[in-house]
C-alpha positions in Angstrom: 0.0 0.0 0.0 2.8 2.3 0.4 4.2 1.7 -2.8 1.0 2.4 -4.2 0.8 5.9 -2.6 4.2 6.6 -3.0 3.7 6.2 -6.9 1.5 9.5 -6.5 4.7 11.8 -5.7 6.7 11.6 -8.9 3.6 12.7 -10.6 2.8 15.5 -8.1 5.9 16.6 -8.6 6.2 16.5 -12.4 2.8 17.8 -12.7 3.4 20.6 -10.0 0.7 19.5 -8.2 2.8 20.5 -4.4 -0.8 21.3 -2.3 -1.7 17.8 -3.6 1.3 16.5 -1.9 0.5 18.3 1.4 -3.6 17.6 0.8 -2.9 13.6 0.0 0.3 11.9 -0.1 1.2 12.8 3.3 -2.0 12.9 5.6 -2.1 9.0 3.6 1.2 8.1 4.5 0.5 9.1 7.7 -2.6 7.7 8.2 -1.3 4.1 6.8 1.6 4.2 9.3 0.1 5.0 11.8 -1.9 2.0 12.1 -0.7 -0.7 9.5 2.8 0.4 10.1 2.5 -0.1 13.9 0.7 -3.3 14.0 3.4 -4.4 11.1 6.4 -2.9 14.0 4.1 -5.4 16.8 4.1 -8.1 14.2 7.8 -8.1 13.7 9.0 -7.4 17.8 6.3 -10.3 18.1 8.5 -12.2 15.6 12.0 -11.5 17.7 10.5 -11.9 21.3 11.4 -15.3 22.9 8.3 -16.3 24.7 9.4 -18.7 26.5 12.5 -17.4 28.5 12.4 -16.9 31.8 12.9 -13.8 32.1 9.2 -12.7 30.2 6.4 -12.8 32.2 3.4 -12.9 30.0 2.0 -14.8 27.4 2.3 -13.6 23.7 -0.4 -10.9 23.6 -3.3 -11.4 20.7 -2.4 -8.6 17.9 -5.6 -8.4 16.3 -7.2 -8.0 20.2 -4.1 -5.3 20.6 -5.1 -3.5 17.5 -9.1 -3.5 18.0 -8.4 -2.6 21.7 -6.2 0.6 20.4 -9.6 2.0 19.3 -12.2 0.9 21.6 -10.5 2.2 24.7 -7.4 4.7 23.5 -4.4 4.6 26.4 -5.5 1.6 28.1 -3.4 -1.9 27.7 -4.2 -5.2 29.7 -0.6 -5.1 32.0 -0.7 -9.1 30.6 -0.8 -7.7 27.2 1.5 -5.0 27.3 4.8 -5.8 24.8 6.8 -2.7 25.4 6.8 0.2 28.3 4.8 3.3 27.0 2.8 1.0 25.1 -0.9 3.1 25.9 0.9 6.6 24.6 2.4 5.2 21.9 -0.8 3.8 20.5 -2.9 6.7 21.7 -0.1 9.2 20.0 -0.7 6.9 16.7 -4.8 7.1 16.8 -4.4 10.8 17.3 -3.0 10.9 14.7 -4.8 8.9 12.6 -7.9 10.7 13.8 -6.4 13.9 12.2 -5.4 12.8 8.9 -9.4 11.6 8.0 -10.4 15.3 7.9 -7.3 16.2 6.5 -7.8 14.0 3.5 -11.5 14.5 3.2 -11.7 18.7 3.8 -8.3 20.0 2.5 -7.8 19.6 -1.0 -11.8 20.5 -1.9 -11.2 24.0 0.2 -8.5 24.2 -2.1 -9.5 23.8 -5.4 -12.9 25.9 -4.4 -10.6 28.5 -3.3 -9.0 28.6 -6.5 -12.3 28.2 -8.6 -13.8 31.0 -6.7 -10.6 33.3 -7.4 -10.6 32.3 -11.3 -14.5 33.4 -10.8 -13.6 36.7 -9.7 -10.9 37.5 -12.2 -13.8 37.8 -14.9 -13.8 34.3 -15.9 -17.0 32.3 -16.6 -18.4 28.9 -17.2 -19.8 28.5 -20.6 -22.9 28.6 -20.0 -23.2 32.2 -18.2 -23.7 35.5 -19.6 -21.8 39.0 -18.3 -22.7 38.8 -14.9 -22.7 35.3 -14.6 -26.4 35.1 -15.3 -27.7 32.4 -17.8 -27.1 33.4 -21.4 -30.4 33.0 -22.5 -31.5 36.2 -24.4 -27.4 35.8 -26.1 -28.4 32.3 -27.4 -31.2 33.4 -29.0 -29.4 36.3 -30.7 -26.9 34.0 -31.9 -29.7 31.6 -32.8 -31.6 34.2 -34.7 -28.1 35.3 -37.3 -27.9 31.6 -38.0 -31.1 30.8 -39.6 -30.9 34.7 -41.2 -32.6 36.9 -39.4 -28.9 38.5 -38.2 -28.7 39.6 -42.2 -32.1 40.8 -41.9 -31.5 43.2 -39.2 -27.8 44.5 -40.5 -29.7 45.1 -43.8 -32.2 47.2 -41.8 -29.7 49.0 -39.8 -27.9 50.3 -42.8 -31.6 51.1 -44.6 -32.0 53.9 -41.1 -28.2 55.0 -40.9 -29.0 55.6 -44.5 -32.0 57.2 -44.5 -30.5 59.6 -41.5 -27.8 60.9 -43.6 -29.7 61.7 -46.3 -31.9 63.8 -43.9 
């Protein structure tokens, strides 16, 4: 998975895209980590941890009981389940953080590209369907309309008829 998000970056950065980089790549990165990282860290400590010396006390603690528990009660470990000292802020640190990159990925890069849209919007540009003011171009389309089947030759031949008939006057 982090191979997968890490392919983003080289076209962020060839692209130019750098808010993408700060409004996906990392709150995703830092969302992954900080939960399938650190139950891949307990996985592999799991892996180097002789059980059954002396010298450890407690039974190999359930992983996918350590990781459910992380979010159901934040800060508190079973003392038979703890692996490591500091084990409840460490995991509470990591679901903080977590907790902060959901928003961050949802929220962020819309308010930016609306931002942007509503600045282009202000600098006089317009969809193509709106008129001067950003009103519907109605009464346009129908002018347009009206000098493609003709009648625009109509009315420029009229025109010219009164300029004409005011300089003669």
């Amino acid at each position: 998975m982090t191979f997968a998000i890490c392919l983003q970056l080289p076209n962020f950065l060839h692209f130019g895209n750098t808010f993408s980089i700060w409004a996906e790549f990392i709150p995703q990165i830092l969302f992954l980590h900080s939960i399938f990282g650190y139950l891949v860290i307990m996985v592999i400590y799991k892996w180097c941890t002789d059980w059954s010396s002396p010298s450890v006390t407690t039974q190999p603690p359930s992983l996918l009981n350590m990781l459910i528990t992380m979010f159901l009660s934040p800060g508190k470990v079973d003392p038979k389940e703890q692996m490591y000292a500091g084990q409840p802020f460490v995991q509470q640190l990591l679901l903080y953080i977590a907790l902060i990159c959901v928003p961050w990925m949802l929220l962020a890069k819309p308010y930016i590209l609306w931002r942007e849209h509503k600045k282009k919007m202000e600098g006089g540009y317009r969809t193509v369907g709106s008129g001067q003011n950003g009103e519907p171009r109605e009464e346009e389309d129908r002018l347009i309309q009206g000098e493609e089947e003709g009648e625009g030759h109509i009315a420029a031949a009229e025109e010219e008829h009164v300029s004409a008939h005011e300089n003669s006057e």
